[in-house]
Backbone as JSON Lines, residues from 0, in Angstrom:
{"i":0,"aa":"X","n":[12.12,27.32,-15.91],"ca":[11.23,27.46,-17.04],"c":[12.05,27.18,-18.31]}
{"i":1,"aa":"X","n":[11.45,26.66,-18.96],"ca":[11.94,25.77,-20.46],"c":[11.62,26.51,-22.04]}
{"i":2,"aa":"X","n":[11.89,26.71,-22.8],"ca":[11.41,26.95,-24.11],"c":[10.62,28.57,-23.94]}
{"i":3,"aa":"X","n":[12.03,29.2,-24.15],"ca":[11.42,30.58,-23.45],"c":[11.63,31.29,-24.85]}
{"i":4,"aa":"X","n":[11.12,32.12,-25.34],"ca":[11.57,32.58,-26.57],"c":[12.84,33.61,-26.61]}
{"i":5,"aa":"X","n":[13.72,33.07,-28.24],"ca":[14.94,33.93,-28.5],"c":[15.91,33.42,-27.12]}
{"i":6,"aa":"X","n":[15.97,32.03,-26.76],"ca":[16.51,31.24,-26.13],"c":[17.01,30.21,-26.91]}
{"i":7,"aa":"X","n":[17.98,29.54,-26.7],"ca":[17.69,27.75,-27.35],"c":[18.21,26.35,-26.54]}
{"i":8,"aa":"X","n":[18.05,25.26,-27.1],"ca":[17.93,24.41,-26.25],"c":[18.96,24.19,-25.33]}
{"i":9,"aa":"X","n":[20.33,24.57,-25.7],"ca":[21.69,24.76,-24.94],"c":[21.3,25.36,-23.93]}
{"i":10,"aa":"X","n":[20.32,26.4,-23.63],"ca":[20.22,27.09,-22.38],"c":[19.47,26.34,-21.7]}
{"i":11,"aa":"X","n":[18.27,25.74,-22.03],"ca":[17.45,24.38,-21.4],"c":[18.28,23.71,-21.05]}
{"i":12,"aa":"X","n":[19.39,23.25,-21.86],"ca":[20.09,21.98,-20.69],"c":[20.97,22.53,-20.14]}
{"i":13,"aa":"X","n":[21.76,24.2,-20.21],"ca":[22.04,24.7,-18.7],"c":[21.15,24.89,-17.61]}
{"i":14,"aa":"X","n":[19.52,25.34,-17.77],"ca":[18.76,24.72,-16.57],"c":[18.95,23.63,-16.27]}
{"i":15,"aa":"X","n":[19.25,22.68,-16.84],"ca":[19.28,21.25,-16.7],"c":[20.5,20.81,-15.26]}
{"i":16,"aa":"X","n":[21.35,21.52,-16.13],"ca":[22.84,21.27,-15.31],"c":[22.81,22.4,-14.07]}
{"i":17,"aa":"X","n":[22.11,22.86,-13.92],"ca":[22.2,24.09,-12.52],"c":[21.42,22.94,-11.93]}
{"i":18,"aa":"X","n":[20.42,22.93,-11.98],"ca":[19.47,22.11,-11.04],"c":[20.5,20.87,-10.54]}
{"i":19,"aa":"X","n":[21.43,20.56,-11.69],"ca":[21.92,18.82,-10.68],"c":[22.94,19.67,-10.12]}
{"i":20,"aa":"X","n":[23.52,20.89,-10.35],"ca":[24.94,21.29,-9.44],"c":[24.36,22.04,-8.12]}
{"i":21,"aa":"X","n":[22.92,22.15,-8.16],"ca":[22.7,22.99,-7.17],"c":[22.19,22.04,-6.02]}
{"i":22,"aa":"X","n":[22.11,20.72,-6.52],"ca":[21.81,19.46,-5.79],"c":[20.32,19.44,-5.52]}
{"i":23,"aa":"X","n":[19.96,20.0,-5.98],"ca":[18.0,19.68,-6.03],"c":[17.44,18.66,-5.25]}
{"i":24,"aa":"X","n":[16.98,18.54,-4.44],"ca":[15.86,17.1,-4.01],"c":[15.22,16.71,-4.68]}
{"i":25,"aa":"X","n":[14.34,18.09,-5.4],"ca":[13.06,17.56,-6.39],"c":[13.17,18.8,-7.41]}
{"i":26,"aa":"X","n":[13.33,18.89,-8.86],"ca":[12.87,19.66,-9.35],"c":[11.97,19.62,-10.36]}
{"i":27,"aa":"X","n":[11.74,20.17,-10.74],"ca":[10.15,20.56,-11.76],"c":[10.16,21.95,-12.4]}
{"i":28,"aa":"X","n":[9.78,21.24,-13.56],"ca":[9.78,22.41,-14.59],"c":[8.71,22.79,-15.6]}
{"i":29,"aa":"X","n":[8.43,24.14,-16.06],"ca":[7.5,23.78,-16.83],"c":[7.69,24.77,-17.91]}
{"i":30,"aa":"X","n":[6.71,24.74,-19.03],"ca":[7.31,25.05,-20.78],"c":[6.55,26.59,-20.6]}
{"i":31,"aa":"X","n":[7.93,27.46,-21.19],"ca":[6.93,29.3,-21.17],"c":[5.31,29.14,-21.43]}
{"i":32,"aa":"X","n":[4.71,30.3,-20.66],"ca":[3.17,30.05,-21.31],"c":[3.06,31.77,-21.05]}
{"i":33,"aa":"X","n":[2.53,31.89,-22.15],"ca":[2.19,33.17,-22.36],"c":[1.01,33.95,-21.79]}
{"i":34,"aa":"X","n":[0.68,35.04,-20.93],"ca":[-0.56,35.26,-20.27],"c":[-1.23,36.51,-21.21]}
{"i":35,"aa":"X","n":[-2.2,36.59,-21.51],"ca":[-2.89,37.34,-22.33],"c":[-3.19,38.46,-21.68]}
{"i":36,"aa":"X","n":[-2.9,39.15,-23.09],"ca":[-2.69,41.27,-22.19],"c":[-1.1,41.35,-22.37]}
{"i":37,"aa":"X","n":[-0.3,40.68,-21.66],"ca":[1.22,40.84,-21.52],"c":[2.26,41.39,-22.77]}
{"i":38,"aa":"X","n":[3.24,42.26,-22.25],"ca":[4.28,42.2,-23.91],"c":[4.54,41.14,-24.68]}
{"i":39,"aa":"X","n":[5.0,39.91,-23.71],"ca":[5.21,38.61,-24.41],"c":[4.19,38.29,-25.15]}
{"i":40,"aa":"X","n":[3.01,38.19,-25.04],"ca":[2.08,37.86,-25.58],"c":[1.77,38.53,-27.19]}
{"i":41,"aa":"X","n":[2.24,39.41,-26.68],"ca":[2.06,40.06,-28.03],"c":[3.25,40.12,-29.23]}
{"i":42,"aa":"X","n":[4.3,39.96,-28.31],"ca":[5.56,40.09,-29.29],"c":[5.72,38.98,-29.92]}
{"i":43,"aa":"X","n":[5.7,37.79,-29.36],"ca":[5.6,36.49,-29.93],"c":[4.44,35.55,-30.38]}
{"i":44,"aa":"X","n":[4.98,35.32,-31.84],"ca":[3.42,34.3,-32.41],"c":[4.34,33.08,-31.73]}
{"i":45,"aa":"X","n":[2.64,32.61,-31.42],"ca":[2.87,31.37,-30.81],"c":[1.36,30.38,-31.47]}
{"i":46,"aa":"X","n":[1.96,28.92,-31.66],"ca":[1.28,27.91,-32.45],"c":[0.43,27.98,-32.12]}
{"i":47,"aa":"X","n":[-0.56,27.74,-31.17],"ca":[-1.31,26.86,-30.76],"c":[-2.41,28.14,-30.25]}
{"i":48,"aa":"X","n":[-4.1,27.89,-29.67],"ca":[-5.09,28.15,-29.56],"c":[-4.84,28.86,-28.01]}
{"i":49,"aa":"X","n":[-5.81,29.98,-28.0],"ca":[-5.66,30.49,-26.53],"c":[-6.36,29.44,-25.66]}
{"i":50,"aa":"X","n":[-7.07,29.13,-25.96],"ca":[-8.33,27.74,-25.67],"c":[-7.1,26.7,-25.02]}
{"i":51,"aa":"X","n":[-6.2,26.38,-25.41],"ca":[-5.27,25.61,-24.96],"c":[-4.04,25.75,-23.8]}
{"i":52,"aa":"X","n":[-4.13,26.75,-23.84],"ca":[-3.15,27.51,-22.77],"c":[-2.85,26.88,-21.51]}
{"i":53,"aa":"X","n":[-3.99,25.87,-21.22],"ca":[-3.97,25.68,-19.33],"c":[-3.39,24.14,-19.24]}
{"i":54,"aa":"X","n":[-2.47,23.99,-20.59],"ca":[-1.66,22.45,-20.23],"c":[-0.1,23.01,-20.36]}
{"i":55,"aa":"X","n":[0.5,23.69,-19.89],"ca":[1.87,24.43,-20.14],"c":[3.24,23.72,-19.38]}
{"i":56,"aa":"X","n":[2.63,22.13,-18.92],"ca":[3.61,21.29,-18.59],"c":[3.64,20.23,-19.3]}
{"i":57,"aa":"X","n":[2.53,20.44,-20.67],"ca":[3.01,19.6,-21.69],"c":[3.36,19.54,-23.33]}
{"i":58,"aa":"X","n":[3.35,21.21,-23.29],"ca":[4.2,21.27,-24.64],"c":[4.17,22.78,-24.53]}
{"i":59,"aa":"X","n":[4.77,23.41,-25.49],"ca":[5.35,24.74,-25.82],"c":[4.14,25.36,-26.69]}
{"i":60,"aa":"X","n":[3.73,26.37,-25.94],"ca":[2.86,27.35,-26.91],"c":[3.25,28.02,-28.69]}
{"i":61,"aa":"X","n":[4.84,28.25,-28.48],"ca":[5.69,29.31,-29.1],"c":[6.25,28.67,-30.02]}
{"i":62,"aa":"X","n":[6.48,29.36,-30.95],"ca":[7.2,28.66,-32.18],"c":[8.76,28.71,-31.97]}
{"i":63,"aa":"X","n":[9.04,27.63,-31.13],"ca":[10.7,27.63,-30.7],"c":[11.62,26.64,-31.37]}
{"i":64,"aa":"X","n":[12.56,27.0,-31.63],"ca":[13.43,26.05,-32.46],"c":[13.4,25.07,-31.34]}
{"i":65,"aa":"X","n":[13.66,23.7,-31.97],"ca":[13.79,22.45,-31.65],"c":[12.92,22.37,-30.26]}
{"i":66,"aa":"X","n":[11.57,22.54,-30.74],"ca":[10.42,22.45,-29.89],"c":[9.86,21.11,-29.41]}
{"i":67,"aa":"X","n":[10.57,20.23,-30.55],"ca":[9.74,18.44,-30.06],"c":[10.9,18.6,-29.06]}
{"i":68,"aa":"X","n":[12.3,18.36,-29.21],"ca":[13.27,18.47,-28.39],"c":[13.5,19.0,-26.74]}
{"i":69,"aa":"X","n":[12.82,20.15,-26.69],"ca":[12.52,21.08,-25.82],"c":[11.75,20.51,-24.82]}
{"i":70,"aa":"X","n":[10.67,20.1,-25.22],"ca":[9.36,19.42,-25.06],"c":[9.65,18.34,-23.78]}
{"i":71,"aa":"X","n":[10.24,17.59,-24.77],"ca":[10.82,16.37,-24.29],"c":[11.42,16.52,-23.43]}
{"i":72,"aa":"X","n":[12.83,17.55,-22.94],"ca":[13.82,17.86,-22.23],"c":[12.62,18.19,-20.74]}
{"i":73,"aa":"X","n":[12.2,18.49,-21.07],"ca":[10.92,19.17,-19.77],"c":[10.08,17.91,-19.06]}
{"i":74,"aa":"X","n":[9.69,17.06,-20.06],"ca":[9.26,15.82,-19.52],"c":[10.14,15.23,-18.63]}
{"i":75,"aa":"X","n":[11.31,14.9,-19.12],"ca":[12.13,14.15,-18.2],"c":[13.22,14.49,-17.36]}
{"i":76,"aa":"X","n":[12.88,16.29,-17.16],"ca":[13.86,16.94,-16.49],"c":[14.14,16.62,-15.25]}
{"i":77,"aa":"X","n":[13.35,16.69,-14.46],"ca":[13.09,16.2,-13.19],"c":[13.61,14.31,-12.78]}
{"i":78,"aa":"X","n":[13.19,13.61,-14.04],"ca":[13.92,12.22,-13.51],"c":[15.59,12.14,-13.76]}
{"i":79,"aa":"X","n":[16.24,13.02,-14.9],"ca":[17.7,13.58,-14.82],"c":[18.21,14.09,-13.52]}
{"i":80,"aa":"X","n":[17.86,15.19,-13.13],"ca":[17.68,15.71,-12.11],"c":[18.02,14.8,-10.37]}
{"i":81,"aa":"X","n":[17.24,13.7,-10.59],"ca":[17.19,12.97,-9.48],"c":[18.54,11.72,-9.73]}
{"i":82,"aa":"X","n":[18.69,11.49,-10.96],"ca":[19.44,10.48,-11.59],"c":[20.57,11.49,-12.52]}
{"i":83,"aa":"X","n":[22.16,11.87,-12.13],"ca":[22.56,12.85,-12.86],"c":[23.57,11.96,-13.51]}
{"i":84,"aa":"X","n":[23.94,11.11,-13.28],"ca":[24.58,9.87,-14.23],"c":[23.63,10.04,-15.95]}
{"i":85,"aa":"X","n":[22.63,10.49,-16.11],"ca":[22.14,10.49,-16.98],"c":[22.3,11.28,-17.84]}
{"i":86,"aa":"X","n":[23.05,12.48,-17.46],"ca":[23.3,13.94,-18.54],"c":[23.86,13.71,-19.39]}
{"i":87,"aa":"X","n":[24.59,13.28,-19.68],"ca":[25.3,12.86,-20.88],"c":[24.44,12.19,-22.01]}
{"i":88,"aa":"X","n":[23.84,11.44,-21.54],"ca":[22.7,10.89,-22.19],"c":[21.39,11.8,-23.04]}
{"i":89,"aa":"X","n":[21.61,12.73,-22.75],"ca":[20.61,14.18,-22.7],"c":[20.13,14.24,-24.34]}
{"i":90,"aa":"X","n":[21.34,14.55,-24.78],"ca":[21.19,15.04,-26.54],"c":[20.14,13.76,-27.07]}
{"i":91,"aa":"X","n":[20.77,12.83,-26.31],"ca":[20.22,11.41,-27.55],"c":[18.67,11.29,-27.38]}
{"i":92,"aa":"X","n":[18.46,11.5,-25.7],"ca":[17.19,10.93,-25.05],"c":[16.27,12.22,-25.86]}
{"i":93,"aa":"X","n":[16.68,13.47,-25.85],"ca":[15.11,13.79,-26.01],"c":[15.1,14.18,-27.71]}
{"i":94,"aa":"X","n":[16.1,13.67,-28.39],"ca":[15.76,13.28,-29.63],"c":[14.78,12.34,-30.15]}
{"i":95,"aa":"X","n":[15.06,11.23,-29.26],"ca":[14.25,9.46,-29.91],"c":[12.72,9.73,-29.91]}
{"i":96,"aa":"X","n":[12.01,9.27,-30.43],"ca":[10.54,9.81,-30.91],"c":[9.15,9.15,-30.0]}
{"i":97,"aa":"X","n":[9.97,9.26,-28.72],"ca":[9.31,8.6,-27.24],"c":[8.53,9.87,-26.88]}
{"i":98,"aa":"X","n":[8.07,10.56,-26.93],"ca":[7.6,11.76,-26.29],"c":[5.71,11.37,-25.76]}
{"i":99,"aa":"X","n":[5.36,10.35,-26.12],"ca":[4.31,9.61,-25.15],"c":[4.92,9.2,-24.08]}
{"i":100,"aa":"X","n":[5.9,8.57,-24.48],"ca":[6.55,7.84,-23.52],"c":[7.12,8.79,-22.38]}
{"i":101,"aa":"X","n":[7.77,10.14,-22.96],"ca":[8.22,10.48,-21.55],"c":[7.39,11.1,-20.65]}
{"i":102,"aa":"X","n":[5.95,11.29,-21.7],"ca":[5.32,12.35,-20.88],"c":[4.94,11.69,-19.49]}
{"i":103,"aa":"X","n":[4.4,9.71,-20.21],"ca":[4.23,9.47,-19.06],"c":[5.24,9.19,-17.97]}
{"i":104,"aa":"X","n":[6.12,9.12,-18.27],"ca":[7.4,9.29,-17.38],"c":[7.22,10.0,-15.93]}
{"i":105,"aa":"X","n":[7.73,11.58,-17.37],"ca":[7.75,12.56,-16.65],"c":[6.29,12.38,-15.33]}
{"i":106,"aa":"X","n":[4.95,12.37,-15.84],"ca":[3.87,12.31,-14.91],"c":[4.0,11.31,-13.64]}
{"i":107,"aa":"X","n":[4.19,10.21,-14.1],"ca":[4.65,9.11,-13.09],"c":[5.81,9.34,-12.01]}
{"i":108,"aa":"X","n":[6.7,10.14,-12.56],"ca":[7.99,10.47,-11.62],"c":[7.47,11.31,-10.72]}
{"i":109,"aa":"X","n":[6.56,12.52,-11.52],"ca":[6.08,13.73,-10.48],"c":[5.43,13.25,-9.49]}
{"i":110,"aa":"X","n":[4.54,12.39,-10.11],"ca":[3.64,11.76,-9.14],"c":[3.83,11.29,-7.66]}
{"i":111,"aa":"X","n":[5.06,10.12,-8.08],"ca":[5.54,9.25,-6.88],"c":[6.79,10.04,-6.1]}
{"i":112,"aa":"X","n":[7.46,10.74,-7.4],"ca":[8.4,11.62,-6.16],"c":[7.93,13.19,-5.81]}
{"i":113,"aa":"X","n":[7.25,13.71,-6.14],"ca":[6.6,14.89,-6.24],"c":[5.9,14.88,-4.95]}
{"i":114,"aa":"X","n":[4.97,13.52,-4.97],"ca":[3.39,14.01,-3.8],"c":[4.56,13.5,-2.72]}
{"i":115,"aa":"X","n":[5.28,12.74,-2.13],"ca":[6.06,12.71,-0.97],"c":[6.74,13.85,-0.83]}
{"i":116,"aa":"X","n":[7.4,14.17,-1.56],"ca":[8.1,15.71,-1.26],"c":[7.7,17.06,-0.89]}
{"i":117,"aa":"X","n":[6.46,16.99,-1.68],"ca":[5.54,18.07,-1.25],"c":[4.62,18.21,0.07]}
{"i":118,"aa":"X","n":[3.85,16.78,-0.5],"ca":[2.99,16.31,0.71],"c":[3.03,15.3,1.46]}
{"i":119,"aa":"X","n":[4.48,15.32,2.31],"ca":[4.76,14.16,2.81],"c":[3.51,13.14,3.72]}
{"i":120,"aa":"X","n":[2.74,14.13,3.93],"ca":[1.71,13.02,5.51],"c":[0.63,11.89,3.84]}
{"i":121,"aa":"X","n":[0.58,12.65,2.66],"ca":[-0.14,12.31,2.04],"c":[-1.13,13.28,1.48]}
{"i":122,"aa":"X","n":[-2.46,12.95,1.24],"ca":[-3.63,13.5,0.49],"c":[-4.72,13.12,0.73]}
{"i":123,"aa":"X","n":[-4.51,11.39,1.08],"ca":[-6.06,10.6,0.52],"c":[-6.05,10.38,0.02]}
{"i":124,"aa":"X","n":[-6.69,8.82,-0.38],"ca":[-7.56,8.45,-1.61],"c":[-7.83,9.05,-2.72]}
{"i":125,"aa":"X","n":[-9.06,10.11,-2.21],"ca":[-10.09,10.68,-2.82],"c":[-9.05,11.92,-3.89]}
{"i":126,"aa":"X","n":[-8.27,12.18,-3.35],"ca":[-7.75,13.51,-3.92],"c":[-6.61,12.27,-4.56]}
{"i":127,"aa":"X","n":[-5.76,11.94,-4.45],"ca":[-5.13,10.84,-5.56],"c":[-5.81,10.56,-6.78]}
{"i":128,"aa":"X","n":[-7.42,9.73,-6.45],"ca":[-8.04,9.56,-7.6],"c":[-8.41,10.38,-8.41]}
{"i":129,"aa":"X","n":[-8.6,11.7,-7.69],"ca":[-9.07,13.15,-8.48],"c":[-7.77,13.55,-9.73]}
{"i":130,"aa":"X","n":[-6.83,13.21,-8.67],"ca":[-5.59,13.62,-9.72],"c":[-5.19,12.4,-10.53]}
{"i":131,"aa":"X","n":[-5.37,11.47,-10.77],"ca":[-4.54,10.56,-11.63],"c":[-5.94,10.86,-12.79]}
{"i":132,"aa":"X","n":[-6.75,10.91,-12.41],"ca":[-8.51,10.93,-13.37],"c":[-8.15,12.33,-13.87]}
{"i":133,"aa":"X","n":[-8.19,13.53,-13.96],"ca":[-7.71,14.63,-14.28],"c":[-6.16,14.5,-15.11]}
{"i":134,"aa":"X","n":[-5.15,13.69,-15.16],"ca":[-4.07,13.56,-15.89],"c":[-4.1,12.27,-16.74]}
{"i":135,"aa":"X","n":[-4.22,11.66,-16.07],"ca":[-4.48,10.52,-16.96],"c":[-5.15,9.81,-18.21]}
{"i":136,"aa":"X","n":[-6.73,10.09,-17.39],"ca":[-7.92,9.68,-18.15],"c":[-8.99,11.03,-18.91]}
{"i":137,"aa":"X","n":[-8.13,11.62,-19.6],"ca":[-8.69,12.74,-19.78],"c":[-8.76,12.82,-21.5]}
């Protein structure tokens, strides 16, 4: 979990770096989301609409320092992850002002390395189209 509050991004990219030392197959990550009722919920203002809550793998509820940053780091955690020649690269990548760009990344990576890993025999058609129409075309 990413962009946790009274955290900062140095600790995101030590998740970063556990996941490639722990040798991961596949990992995936997703941005704090706050559940209503909870202490967290209450202790921390957070930006954005309760109405919005149910997309928490594509941006940060919480008012966290270097939140576009954060953001970003989460999109493309998982293709680092698989590719660790890339860490170094880290600071620069989720600075540059691509964050369309990685989301679709990030989605595309989950997609093609995600549904084999998970669901190796497959899904179907029908449930593919359900999901790319639900992320995609929405």
């Amino acid at each position: 979990m990413l962009g946790i509050p009274e955290t900062c991004l140095e600790d995101d990219i030590n998740t970063l770096r556990l996941n490639i030392r722990s040798g991961a197959d596949y990992a995936i990550t997703s941005l704090c989301t706050p559940y209503p009722g909870t202490t967290m919920a209450q202790d921390y203002p957070f930006s954005r609409d309760w109405d919005e809550l149910g997309d928490y793998y594509d941006r940060s509820f919480y008012q966290v320092k270097d939140r576009r940053q954060r953001e970003n780091l989460q999109r493309v955690f998982s293709v680092i992850v698989s590719f660790p020649f890339l860490l170094h690269l880290v600071p620069v990548i989720i600075k540059l002002p691509l964050s369309k760009f990685y989301k679709f990344l990030g989605f595309f990576w989950k997609y093609a390395r995600g549904r084999k890993k998970i669901f190796p025999t497959g899904l179907g058609v029908r449930y593919n189209f359900i999901y790319l129409k639900r992320h995609i075309w929405r």
